[in-house]
Rosetta silent file (secondary structure, phi, psi, omega in degrees, C-alpha in Angstrom):
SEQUENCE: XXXXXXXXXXXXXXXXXXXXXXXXXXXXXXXXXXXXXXXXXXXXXXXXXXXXXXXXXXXXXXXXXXXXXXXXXXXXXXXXXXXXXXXXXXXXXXXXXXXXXXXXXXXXXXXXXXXXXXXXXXXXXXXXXXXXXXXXXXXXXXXXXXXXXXXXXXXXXXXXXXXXXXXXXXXXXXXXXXXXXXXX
SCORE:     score description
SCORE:     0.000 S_00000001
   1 L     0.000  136.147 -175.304  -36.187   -3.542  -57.369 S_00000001
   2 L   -97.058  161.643 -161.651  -38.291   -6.585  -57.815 S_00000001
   3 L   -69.303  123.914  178.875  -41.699   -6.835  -55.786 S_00000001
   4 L    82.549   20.182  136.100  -40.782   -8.023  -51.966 S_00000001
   5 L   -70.493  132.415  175.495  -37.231   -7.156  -52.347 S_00000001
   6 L   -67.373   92.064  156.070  -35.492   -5.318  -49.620 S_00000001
   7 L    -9.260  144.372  174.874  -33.904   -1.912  -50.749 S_00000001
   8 L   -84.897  160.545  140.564  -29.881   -2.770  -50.282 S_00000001
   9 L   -57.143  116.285 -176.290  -28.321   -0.679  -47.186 S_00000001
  10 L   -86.536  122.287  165.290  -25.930    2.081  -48.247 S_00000001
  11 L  -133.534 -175.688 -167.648  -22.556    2.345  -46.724 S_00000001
  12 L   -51.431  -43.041 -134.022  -18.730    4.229  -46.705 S_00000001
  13 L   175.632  144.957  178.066  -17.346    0.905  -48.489 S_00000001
  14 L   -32.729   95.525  169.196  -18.297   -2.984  -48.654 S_00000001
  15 L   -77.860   20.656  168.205  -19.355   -4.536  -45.725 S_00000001
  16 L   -20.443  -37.706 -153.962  -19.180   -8.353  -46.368 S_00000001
  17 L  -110.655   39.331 -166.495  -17.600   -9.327  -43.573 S_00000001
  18 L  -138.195  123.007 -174.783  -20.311   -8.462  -41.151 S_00000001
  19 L  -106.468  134.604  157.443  -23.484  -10.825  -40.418 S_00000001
  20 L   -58.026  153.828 -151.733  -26.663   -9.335  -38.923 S_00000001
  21 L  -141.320  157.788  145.541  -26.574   -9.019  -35.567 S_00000001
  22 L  -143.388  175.973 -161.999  -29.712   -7.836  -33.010 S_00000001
  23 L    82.083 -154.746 -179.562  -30.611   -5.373  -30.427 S_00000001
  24 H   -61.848  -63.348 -152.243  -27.634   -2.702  -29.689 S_00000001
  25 H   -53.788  -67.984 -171.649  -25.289   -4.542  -31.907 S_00000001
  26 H   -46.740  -19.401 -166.093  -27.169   -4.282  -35.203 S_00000001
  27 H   -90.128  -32.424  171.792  -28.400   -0.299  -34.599 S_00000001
  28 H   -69.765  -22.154  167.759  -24.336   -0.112  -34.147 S_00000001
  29 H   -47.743  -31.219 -170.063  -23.763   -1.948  -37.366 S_00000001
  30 H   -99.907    5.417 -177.959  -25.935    0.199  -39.214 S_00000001
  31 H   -71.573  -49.728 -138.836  -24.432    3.627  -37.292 S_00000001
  32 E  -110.309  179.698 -164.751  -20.608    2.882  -38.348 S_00000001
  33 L  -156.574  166.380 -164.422  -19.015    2.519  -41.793 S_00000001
  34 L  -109.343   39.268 -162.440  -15.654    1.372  -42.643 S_00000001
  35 L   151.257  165.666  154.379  -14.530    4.320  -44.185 S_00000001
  36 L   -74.078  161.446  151.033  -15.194    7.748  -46.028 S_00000001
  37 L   -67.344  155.427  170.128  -17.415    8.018  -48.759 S_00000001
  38 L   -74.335  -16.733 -173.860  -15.001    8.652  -51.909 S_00000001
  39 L   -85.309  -13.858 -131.557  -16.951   11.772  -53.046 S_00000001
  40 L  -134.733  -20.469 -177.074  -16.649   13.032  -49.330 S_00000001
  41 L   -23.756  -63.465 -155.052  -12.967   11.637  -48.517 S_00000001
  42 L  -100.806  -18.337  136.294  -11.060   14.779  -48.716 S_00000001
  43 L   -39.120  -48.650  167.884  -13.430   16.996  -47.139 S_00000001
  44 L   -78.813    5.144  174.439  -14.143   14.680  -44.014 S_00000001
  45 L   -79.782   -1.708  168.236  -10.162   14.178  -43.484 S_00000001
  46 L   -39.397  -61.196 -171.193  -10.662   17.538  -40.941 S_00000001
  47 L  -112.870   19.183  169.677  -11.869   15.088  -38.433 S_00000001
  48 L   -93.639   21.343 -160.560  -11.103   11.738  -40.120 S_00000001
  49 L  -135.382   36.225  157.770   -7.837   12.000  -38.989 S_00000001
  50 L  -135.213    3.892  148.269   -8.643   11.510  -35.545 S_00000001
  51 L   -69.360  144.360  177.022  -10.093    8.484  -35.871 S_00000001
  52 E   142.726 -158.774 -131.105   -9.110    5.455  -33.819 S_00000001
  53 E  -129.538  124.833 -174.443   -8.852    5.280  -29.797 S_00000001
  54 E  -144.784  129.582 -176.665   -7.223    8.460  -27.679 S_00000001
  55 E   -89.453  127.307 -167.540   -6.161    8.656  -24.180 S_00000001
  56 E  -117.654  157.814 -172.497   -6.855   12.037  -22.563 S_00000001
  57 E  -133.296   96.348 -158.786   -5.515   14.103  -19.703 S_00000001
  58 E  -112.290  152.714  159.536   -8.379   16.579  -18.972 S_00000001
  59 E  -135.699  157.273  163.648   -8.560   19.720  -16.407 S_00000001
  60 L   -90.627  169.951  150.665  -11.343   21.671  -15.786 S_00000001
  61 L  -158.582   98.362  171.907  -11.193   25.088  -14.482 S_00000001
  62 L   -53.788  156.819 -169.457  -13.084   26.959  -12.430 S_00000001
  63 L   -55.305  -43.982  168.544  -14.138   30.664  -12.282 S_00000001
  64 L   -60.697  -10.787  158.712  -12.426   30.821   -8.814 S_00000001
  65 L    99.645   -2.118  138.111   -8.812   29.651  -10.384 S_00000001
  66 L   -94.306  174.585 -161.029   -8.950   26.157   -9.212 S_00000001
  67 L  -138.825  174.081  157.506   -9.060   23.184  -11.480 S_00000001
  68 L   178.371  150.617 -151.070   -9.278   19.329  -11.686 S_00000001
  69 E  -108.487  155.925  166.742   -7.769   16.810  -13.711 S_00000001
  70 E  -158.278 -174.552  173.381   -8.894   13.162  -14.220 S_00000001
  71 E  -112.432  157.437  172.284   -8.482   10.803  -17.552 S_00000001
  72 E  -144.574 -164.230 -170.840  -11.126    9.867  -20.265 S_00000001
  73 E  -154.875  134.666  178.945  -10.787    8.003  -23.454 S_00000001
  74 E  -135.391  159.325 -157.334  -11.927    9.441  -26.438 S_00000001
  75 E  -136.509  117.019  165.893  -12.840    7.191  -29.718 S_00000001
  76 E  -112.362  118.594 -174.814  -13.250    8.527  -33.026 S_00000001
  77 E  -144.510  165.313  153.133  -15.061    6.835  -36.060 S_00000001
  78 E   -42.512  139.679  179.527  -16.981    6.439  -39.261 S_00000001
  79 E  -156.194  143.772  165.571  -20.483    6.987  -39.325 S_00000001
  80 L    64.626   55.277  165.216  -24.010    7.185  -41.281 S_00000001
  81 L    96.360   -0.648 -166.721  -22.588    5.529  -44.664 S_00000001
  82 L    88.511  -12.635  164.106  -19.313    6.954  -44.395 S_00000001
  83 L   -69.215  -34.175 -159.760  -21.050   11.130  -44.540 S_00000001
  84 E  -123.505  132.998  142.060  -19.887   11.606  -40.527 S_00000001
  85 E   -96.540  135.937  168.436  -17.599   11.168  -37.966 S_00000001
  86 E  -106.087  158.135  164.685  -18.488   10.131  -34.584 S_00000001
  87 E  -137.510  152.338  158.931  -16.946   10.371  -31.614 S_00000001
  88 E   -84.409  153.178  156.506  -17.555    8.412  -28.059 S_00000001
  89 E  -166.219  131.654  165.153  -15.758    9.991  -24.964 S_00000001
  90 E  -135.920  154.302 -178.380  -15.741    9.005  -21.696 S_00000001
  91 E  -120.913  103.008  165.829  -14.584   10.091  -18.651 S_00000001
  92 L   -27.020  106.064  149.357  -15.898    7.633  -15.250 S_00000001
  93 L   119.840  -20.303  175.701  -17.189    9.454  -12.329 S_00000001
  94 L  -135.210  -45.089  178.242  -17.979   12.685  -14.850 S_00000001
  95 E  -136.456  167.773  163.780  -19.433   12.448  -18.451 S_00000001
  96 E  -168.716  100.111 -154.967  -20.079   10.293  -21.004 S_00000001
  97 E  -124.465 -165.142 -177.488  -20.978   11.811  -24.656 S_00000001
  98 E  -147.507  166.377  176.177  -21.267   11.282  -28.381 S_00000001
  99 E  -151.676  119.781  141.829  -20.329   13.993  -31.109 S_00000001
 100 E   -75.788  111.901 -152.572  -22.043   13.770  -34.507 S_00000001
 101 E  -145.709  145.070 -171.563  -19.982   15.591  -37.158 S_00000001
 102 E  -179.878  138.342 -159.375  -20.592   16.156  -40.953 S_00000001
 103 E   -82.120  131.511  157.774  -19.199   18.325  -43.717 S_00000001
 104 E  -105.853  108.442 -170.745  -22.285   20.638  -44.948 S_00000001
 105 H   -56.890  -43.145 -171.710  -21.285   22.116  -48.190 S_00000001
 106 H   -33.520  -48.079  169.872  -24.026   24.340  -48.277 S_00000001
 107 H  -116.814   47.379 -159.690  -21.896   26.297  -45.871 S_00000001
 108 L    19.936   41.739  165.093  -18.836   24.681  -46.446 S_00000001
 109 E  -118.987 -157.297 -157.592  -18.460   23.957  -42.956 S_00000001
 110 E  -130.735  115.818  162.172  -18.860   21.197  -40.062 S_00000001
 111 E  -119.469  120.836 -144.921  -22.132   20.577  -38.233 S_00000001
 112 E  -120.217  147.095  179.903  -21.216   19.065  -35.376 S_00000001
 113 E  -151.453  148.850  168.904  -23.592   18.075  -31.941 S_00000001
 114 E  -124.660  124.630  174.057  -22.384   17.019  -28.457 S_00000001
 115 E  -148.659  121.809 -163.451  -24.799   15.103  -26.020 S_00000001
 116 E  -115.496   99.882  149.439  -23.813   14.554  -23.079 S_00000001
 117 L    12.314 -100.066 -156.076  -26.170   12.595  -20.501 S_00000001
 118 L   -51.618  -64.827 -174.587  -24.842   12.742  -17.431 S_00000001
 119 L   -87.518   27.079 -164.683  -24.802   16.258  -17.067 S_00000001
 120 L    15.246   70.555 -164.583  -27.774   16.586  -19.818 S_00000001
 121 E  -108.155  128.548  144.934  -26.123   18.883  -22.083 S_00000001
 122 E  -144.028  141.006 -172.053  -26.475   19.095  -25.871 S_00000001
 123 E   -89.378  112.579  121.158  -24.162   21.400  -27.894 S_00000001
 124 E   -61.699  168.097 -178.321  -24.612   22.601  -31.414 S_00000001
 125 E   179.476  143.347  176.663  -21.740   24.031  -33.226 S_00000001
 126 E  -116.281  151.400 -151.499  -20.660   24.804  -36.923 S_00000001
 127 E  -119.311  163.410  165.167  -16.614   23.702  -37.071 S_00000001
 128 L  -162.484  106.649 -170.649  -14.166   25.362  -39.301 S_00000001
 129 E   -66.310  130.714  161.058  -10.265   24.751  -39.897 S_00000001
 130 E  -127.759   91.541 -173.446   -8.732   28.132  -38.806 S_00000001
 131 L    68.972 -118.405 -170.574   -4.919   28.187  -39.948 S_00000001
 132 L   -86.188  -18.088 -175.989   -3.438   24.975  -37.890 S_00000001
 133 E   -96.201  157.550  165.870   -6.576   24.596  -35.914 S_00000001
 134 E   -83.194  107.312  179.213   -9.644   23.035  -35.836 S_00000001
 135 L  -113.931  109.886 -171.396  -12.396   25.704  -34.773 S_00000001
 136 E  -122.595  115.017 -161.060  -15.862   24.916  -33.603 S_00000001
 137 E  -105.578  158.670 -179.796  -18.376   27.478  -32.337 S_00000001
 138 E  -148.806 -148.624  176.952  -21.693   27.896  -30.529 S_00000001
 139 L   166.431  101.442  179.709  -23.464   30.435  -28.042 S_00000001
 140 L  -123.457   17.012  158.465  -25.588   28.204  -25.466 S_00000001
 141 L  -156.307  129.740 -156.572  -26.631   30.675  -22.785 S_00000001
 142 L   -56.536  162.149 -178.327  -27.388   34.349  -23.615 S_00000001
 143 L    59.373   19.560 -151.741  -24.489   36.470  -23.832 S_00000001
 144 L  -112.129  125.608  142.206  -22.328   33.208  -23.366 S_00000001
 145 E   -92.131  150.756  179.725  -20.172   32.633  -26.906 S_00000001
 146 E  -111.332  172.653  158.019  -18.596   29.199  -27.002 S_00000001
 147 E  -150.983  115.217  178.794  -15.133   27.890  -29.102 S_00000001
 148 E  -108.803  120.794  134.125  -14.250   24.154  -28.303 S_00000001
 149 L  -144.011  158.950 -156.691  -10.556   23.746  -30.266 S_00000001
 150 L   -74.962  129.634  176.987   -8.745   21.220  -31.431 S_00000001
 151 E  -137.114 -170.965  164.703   -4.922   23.091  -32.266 S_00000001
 152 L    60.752   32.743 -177.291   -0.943   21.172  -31.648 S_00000001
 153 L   -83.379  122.942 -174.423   -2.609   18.216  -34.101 S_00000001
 154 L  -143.719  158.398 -168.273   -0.181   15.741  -34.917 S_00000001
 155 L   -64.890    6.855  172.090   -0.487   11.961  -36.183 S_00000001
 156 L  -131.573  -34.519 -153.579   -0.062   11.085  -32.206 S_00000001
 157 E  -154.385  152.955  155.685   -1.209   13.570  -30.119 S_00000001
 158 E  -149.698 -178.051 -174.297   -3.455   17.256  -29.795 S_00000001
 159 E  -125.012  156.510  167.722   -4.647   19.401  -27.825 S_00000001
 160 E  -126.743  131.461 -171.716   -7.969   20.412  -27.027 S_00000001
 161 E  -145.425  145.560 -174.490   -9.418   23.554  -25.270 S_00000001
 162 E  -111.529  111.767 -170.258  -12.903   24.846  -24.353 S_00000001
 163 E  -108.947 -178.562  163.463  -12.634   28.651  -24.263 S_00000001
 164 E  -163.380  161.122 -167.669  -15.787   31.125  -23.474 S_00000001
 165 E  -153.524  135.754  171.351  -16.409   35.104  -23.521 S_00000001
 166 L  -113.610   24.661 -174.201  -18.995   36.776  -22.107 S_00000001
 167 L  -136.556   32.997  173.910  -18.216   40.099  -23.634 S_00000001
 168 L    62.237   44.248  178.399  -19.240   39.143  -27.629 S_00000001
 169 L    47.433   40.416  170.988  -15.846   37.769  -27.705 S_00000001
 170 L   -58.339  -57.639  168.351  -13.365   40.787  -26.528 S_00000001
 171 L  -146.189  171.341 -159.653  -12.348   38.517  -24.339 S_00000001
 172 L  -122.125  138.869 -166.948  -11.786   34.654  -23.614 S_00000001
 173 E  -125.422  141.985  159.241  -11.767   32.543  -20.063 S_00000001
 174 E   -90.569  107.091 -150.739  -10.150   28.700  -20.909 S_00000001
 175 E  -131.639  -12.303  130.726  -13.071   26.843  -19.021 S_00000001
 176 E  -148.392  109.262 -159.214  -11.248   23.135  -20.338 S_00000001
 177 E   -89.541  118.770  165.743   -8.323   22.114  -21.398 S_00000001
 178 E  -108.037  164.991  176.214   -7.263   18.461  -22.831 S_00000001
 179 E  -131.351  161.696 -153.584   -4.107   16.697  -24.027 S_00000001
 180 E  -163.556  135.806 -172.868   -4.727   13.912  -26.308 S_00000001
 181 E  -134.940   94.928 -174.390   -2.881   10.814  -26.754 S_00000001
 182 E   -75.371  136.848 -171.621   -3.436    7.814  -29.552 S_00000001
 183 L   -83.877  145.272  179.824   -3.310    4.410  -28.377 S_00000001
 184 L   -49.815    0.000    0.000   -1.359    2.012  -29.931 S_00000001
C-alpha cells in the first residue's frame, strides 16, 4: 500500500455496482455481501439456504395451554464479507430482532446470537445440523436448557420451533412454534 492510500474493503464477491452512501445506508453497505465467501460456500449453505424474504405464521404458547398467533416476516442474508448470515425478523405489535450466524471451525459448528429489543433479550447459541434438522442450543436462565429448530426445510417453506426443559433435558415443553413461507 502506498503512503495515504486507503486499505481496500474486503467482501463475499465484487461490489462495483454500489456507490458510497452515508449514515444507516453505508454501515448497511458495509454489513451485507453479495454472496458466500468461496472458501466458506459449502459450509455456510446450512443457513445460506434460507436466504431471501419469508412470511411467517407464528404461535406462542403459554404454560397455561393457551396460545397466540400473529404474522412476522423474516429476511435472511449475507453478511461481514460473505463469513455470516444474518437474519432480520419482525413481527409489529411484538418483536423485532437480528440473528448473527457464522460457521466456527474450531468447533465445527454455528455461533449464532439473537437480539431482540423490544423485549431486551439476547440469545447465544452454538447450531448444529442434526439428521434433517437444523439444531441450535443455549441455557439462558438456570436450570432452563433452550433448542430453537429449524426441521420440514424445503426450497419453499420450514418449520420452526422453540422447545425448553427444565429437567436437564428429560423432558421438552414447545414454548413457539413457526411455519415459514418464501416470498416470491
Amino acid at each position: 500500500m502506498m503512503p495515504g492510500e486507503r486499505p481496500k474493503r474486503e467482501t463475499g464477491a465484487a461490489r462495483s455496482d454500489v456507490q458510497p452512501r452515508a449514515g444507516s445506508e453505508a454501515m448497511i453497505d458495509a454489513l451485507r455481501a453479495s454472496g458466500p465467501r468461496p472458501e466458506l460456500a459449502r459450509k455456510l449453505a446450512l443457513f445460506g439456504q434460507f436466504v431471501g424474504t419469508w412470511d411467517v405464521d407464528v404461535v406462542n404458547m403459554s404454560p397455561d395451554g393457551t396460545s397466540t398467533s400473529f404474522k412476522a416476516e423474516w429476511r435472511f442474508g449475507w453478511a461481514l464479507g460473505g463469513r455470516a448470515v444474518m437474519d432480520v425478523w419482525s413481527a409489529p405489535g411484538y418483536e423485532h430482532g437480528v440473528s448473527v450466524r457464522f460457521y466456527d471451525e474450531s468447533i465445527d459448528a454455528w455461533r449464532s446470537t439473537w437480539i431482540g429489543p423490544v423485549r431486551r433479550i439476547v440469545r447465544p447459541f452454538i447450531a448444529r445440523q442434526s439428521g434433517s434438522e437444523i439444531v441450535l442450543e443455549g441455557s439462558f436462565a438456570p436450570g432452563t436448557l433452550t433448542r430453537w429448530i429449524f426441521s420440514n426445510i424445503e426450497e419453499r417453506s420450514f418449520a420452526w420451533r422453540n422447545i425448553e426443559s427444565q429437567d436437564g433435558g428429560a423432558t421438552w415443553t414447545t414454548v413457539q412454534r413457526m411455519e415459514a413461507v418464501r416470498r416470491s
